[in-house]
N, C-alpha and C positions, 0 to 999 in steps of 0.2 A: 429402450429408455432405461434408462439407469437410475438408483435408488441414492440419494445423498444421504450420508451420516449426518449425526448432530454434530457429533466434532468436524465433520469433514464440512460441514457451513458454521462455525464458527473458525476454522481456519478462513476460509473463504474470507468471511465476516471481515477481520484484521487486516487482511491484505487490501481490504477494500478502503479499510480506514486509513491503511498507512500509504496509500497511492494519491491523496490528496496534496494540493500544492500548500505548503508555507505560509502561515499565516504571516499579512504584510506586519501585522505587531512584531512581531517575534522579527523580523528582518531589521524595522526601524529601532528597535532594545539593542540588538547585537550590532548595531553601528553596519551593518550589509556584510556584516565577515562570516555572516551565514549566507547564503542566499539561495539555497535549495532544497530542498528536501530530499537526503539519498534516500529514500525510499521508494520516488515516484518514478511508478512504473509503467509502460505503456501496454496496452494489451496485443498488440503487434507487435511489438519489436523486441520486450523482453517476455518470457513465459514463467512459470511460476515456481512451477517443477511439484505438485503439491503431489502426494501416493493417495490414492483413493482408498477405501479401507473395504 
């Protein structure tokens, strides 16, 4: 078992918030010329790449 940093769960933290999808406001404001979130990421299919400390 391994020990987590503070920094190393507040990266975590971030990645967690930025994996959320798109708020529908934010979609219906920019007229759909946004419609995704590059940030969302899957836990399968992309990986993180974060360094443990």
């Amino acid at each position: 078992m391994t020990k987590k940093t503070q920094n190393f769960k507040r990266r975590l933290g971030k990645k967690l918030k930025q994996s959320r999808r798109m708020p529908l406001l934010t979609r219906l404001r920019t007229h759909q010329k946004l419609q995704q979130n590059t940030f969302k990421r899957d836990w399968r299919r992309t990986k993180m790449r974060l360094k443990s400390e």
